[in-house]
N, C-alpha and C positions, 0 to 999 in steps of 0.2 A: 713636386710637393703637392699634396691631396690635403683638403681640409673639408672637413664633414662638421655639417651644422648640428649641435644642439637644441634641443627644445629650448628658448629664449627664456635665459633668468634675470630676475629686475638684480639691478646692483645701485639701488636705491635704496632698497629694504629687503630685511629678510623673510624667506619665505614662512608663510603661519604655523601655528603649531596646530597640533589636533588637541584634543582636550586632554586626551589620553598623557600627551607631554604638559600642557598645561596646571592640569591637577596634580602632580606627585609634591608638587609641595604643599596641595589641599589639606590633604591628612593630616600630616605633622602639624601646619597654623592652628587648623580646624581643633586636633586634638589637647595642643596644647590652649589654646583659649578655652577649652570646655574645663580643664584644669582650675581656672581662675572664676571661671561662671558658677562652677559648682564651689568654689573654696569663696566665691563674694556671697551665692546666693546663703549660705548656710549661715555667715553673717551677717546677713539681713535680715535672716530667717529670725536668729537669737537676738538680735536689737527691738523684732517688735512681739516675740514670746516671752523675752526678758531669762533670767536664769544666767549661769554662768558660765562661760565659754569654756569646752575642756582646752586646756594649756599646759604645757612643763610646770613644774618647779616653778624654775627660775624662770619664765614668762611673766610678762604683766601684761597680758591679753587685755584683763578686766580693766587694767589702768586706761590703757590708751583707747579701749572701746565706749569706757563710762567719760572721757573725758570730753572736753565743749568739740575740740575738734572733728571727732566722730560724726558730725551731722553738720548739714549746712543748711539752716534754718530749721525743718522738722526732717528734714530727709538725710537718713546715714549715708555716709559715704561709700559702706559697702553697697547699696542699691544704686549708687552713679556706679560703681565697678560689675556689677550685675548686666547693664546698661550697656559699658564698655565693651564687655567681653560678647556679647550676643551678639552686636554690632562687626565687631571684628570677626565673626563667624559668619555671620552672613556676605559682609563683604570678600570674604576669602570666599564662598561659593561663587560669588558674583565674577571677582576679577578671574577665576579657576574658568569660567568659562567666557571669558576674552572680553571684559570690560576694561577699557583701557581707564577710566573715571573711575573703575570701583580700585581700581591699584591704586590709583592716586589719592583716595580718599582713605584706603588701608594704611599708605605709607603713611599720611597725615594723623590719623588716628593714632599708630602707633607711638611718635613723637609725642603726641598729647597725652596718651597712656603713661608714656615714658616720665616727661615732666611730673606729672601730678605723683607719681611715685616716689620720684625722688624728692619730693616738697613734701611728701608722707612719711618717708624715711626720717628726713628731717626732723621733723615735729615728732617724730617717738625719741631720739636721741637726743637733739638740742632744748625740748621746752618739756614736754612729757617725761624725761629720762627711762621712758620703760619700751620693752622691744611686744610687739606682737605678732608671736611667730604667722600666723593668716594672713596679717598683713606684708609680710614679709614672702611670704609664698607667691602673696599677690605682686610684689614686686620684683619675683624670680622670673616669673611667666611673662612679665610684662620685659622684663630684659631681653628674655629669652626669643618672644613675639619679636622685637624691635631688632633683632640679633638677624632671624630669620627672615625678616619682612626685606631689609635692606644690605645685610652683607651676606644671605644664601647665596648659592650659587643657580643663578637666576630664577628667582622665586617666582611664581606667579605668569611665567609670560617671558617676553625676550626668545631669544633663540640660540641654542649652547654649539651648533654645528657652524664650521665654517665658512666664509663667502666663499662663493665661487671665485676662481682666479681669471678665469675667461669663459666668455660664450661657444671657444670652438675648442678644437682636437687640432691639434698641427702632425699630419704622420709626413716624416719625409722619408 
């Protein structure tokens, strides 16, 4: 029986990615938060130009953007979601090239993104009765973010190839 050594792989942890693996789920984050950056900024944009949001029909954009919940003291909510989404852009650069803190702070955002969405939801169906579809957009993307953030197939990092089974070769 002959056994020939291998170069020595830790079976502690897996070996790093390069960037090249680390970034392919850059794009897609990246792209689709720019989705939500531009669909808040454009709302933020009409909250301090004033006028009227183009919407369907059957939208009540104008309800739920003129109502008290729209703003949290003087500042629209679409400019916290402006906020949101630039943040989540950069930290997807960040952890794309191997911040282990910037994933962690991604995944956390997302969940907070997530929340505030659905308590946004909320308050156009239960107190507002009116749906606005931007905000609903913005709730698509934030689904979509939290979708990808945490149940992709290893977003950001991790390692998709197998552990090694052993250090050696056994030829008999």
């Amino acid at each position: 029986m002959t056994v020939k050594n291998r170069p020595p792989v830790s079976m502690t942890s897996p070996p790093s990615q390069t960037l090249s693996e680390r970034s392919r789920w850059l794009l897609p984050i990246a792209s689709i938060a720019a989705i939500g950056l531009i669909d808040s900024a454009y709302l933020t944009y009409k909250h301090y130009a004033g006028g009227l949001v183009g919407c369907s029909a059957q939208a009540g954009c104008d309800d739920v953007l003129n109502s008290p919940f729209a703003t949290i003291g003087d500042v629209p909510v679409a400019l916290i979601g402006v906020c949101y989404y630039a943040l989540a852009i950069g930290l997807a650069f960040s952890a794309a090239s191997g911040s282990a803190k910037s994933k962690l702070l991604l995944k956390s955002l997302s969940i907070s993104g997530m929340a505030a969405s659905c308590y946004f939801v909320y308050l156009q169906l239960a107190v507002v009765n009116a749906i606005c579809e931007y905000c609903m957009l913005s709730f698509g993307v934030t689904s979509i973010l939290l979708l990808m953030i945490w149940l992709g197939r290893r977003p950001l990092g991790g390692d998709a190839r197998p552990a090694p089974r052993s250090n050696y070769f056994v030829k008999l």
